[in-house]
C-alpha positions in Angstrom: 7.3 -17.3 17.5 5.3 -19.7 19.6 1.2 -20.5 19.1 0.3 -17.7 22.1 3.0 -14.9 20.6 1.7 -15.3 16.9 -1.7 -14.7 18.0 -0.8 -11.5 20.3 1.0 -10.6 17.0 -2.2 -10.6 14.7 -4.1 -9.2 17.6 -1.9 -6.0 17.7 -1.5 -6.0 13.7 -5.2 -5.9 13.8 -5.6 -3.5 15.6 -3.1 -1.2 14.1 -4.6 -1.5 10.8 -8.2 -0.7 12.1 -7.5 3.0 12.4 -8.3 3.0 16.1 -4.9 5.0 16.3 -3.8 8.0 14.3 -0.1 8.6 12.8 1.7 9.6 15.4 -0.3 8.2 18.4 1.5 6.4 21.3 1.0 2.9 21.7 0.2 2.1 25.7 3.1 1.0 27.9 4.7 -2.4 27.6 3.4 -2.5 31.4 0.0 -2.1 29.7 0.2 -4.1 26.7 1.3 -6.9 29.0 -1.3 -6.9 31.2 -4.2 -6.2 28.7 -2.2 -9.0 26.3 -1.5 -11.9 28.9 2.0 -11.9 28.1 5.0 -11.7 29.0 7.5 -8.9 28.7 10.3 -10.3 26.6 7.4 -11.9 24.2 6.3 -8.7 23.8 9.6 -7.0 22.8 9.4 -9.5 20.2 6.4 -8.7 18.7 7.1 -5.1 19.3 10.1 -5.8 17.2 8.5 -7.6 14.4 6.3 -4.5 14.0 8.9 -2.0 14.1 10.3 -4.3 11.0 7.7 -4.6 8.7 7.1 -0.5 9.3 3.9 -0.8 11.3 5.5 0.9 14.6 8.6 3.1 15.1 10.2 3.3 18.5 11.1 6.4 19.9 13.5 6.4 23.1 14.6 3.1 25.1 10.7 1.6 24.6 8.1 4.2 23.6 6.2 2.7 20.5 4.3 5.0 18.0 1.9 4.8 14.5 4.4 6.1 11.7 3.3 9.0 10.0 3.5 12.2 12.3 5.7 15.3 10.3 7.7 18.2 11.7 6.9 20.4 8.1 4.4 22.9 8.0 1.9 23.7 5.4 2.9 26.8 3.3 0.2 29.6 3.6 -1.6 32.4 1.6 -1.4 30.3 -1.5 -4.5 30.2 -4.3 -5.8 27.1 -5.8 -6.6 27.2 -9.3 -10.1 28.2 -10.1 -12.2 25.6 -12.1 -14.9 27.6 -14.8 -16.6 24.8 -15.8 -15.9 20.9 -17.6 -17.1 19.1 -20.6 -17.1 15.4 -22.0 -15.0 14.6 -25.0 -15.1 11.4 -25.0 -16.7 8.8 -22.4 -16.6 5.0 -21.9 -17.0 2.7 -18.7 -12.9 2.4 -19.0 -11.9 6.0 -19.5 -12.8 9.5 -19.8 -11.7 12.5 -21.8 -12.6 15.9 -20.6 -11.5 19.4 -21.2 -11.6 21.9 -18.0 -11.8 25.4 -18.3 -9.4 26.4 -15.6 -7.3 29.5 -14.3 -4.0 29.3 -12.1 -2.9 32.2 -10.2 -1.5 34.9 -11.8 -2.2 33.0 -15.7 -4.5 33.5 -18.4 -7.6 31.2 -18.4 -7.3 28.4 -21.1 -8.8 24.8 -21.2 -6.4 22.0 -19.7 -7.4 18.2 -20.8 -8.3 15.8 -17.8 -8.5 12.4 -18.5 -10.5 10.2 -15.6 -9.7 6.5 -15.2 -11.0 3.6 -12.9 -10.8 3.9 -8.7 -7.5 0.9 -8.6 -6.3 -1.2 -5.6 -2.4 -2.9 -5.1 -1.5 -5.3 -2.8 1.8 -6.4 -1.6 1.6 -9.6 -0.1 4.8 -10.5 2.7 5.2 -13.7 3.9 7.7 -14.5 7.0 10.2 -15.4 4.0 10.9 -12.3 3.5 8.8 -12.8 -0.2 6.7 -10.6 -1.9 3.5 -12.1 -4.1 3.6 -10.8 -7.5 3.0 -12.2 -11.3 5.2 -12.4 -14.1 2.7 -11.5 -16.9 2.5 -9.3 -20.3 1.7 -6.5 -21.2 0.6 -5.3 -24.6 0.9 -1.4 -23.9 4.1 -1.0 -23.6 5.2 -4.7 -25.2 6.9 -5.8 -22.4 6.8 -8.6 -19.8 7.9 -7.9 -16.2 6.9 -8.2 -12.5 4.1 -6.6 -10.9 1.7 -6.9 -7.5 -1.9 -8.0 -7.9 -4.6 -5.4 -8.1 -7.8 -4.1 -10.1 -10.5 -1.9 -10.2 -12.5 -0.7 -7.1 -16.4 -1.7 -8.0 -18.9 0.7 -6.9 -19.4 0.8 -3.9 -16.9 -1.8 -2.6 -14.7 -1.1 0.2 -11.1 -0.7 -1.4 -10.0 -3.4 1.2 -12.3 -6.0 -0.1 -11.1 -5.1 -3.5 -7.7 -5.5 -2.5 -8.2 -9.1 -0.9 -10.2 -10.2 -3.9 -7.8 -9.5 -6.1 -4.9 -11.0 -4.9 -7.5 -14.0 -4.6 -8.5 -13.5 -8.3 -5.2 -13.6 -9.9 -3.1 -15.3 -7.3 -4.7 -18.1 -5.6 -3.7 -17.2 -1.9 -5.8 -15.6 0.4 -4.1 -12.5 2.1 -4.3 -12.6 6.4 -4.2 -9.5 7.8 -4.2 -6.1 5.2 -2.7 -2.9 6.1 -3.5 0.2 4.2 -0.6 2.3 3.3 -1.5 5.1 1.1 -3.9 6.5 -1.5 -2.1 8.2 -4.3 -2.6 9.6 -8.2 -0.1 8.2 -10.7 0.0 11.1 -13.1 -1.5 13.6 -10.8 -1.2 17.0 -13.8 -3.7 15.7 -16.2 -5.0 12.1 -14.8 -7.5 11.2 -12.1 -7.3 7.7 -10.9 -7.1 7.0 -7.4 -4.6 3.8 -6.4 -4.9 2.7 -3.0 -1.8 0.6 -1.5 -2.1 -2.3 0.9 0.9 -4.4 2.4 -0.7 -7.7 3.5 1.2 -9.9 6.3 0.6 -14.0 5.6 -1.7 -15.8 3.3 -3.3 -19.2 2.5 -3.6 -20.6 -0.5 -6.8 -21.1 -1.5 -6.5 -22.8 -4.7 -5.8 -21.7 -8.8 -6.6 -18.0 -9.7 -9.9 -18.0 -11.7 -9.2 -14.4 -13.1 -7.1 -16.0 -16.4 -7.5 -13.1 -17.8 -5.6 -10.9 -15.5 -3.5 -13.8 -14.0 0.2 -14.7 -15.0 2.9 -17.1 -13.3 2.8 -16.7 -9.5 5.5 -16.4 -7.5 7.0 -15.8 -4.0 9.9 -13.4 -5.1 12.5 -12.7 -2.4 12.4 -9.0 -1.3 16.1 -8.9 -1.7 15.6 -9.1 -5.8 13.6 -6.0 -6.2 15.9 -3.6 -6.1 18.1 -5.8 -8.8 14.5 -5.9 -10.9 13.7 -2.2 -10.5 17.6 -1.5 -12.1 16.8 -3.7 -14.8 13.3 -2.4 -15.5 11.8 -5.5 -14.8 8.5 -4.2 -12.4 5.6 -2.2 -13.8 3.4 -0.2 -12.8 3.4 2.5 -10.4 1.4 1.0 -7.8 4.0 -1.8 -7.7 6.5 0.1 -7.5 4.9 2.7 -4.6 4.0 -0.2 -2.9 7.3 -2.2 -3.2 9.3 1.0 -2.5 7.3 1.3 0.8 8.0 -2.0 2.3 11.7 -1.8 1.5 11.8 1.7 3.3 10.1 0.6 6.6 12.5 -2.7 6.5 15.1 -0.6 6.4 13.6 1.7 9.1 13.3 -1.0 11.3 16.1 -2.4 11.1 18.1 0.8 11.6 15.8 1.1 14.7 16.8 -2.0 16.0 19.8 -1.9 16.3 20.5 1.5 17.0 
C-alpha cells in the first residue's frame, strides 16, 4: 500500500470511527469515493478490502459497502421491567460499592437483591499490519494466575472513554495507538454487577518509549492473532474485556475474509 493509498486508508478509517455514519448506513459509491478521494479505482478496492478485513465495512452485492451492525430481529413487546423500591449503601469505597436494592420482577414477590458498583473500564486491542495484537503477560493475584491480557483501566471522571483508552495502552505499553475504533460498551456480570467496559480495536501504533505505569505494566508483546485461539483453549487470557475484544477482531477477520472471497 503506497504513501497516497495509506493515507486514503486512515482518511476513511477516520472517518468511520467518527460516528458520522450509523450501523447499517451505505457508504457513497466507488464512483463517489473516487472522485471525493483523488484516487483511483483499483486503489480503492484495496482499501475497501482492507476494511472489509479488519470488520470495519461489510460488502453487500458486487460493490455496495456498508457500517456493520444493522439486525433483521425485532424487539419482543408487552414485557415489564422490574420495578426498583428504593437502594441503600452497605458498604462504600472509591474502588467498589455494595448496595442492597429493594426490587420486584414481574409476577415475584418483592425481596432485596445485592448490587455491587465498580469502576467505568476501557480495553484496547491494538492490530498492527502483522497481524499482532498488543497485550502483556502479567500477574495476577486474584485468581493466582499469570496469563495474557489487553491494556486498559479506569475511565476518570469526566474523561472521554477514548482518551482513556489511548492513555492506557500508552501507560502500560509504551506504543502510542493511531487510529481507535470503538466496538462496544458492555457489563461483565450484568445480574448483580455494574461496571461499564468499553471496547476499542486500534489500527497501527508508535512507540513512544517504556511504560511509566509499573504498576499496571507487565512484559509487552506483539502476539500473533493466530495464537489466541490456542491461548483462550489453554486458559491463558484474562479478563472479560480481553476476551470480548479479542473475540471481536477474530470474528470480523473471519467475516471479511469469507466476504472476500465469496
Amino acid at each position: 500500500m503506497g504513501p497516497k493509498t495509506a493515507k486514503v486508508y486512515e482518511t476513511l478509517r477516520t472517518l468511520l470511527a467518527s460516528g458520522e455514519y450509523a450501523p447499517g448506513d451505505k457508504l457513497p459509491s466507488e464512483r463517489t469515493l473516487v472522485e471525493q478521494l483523488g484516487i483511483g479505482r483499483t486503489a480503492l478496492r484495496q482499501v475497501l478490502a482492507r476494511l472489509v478485513a479488519e470488520g470495519a465495512l461489510e460488502v453487500r452485492g458486487r460493490s455496495s459497502y456498508r457500517i456493520p451492525g444493522g439486525v433483521s430481529v425485532k424487539v419482543p413487546e408487552g414485557l415489564e421491567p422490574w420495578r426498583i423500591y428504593g437502594e441503600r449503601d452497605i458498604y462504600d469505597n472509591k474502588w467498589v460499592k455494595l448496595q442492597l436494592w429493594d426490587v420486584e420482577p414481574p409476577g415475584v414477590e418483592r425481596f432485596e437483591h445485592h448490587v455491587v458498583r465498580l469502576q467505568h473500564v476501557a480495553v484496547t486491542a491494538v492490530l498492527d499490519d502483522q497481524d499482532r495484537v498488543l497485550m502483556l503477560y502479567r500477574y495476577r493475584f486474584v485468581p493466582q494466575q499469570w496469563g495474557w491480557e489487553l491494556p486498559g483501566g479506569i475511565v476518570d471522571a469526566g474523561e472521554d472513554p477514548a482518551e482513556t483508552a489511548r492513555r492506557e495502552v500508552e501507560e502500560e505499553t509504551g506504543w502510542r495507538p493511531k487510529a481507535l475504533e470503538r466496538v462496544v460498551t458492555y457489563q461483565p456480570m450484568v445480574g448483580m454487577v455494574d461496571s461499564p467496559h468499553e471496547i476499542y480495536v486500534g489500527h497501527g501504533a508508535e512507540r513512544i518509549g517504556d511504560p511509566t505505569d509499573l504498576e499496571e505494566a507487565g512484559h509487552v508483546e506483539w502476539v500473533p492473532l493466530a495464537d489466541i485461539p490456542g491461548l483462550m483453549a489453554r486458559g491463558q487470557l484474562m479478563g472479560s474485556g480481553t476476551l470480548v475484544a479479542l473475540l471481536h477482531v477474530l470474528a470480523t477477520r473471519e467475516k471479511g475474509r469469507a466476504t472476500t472471497s465469496s
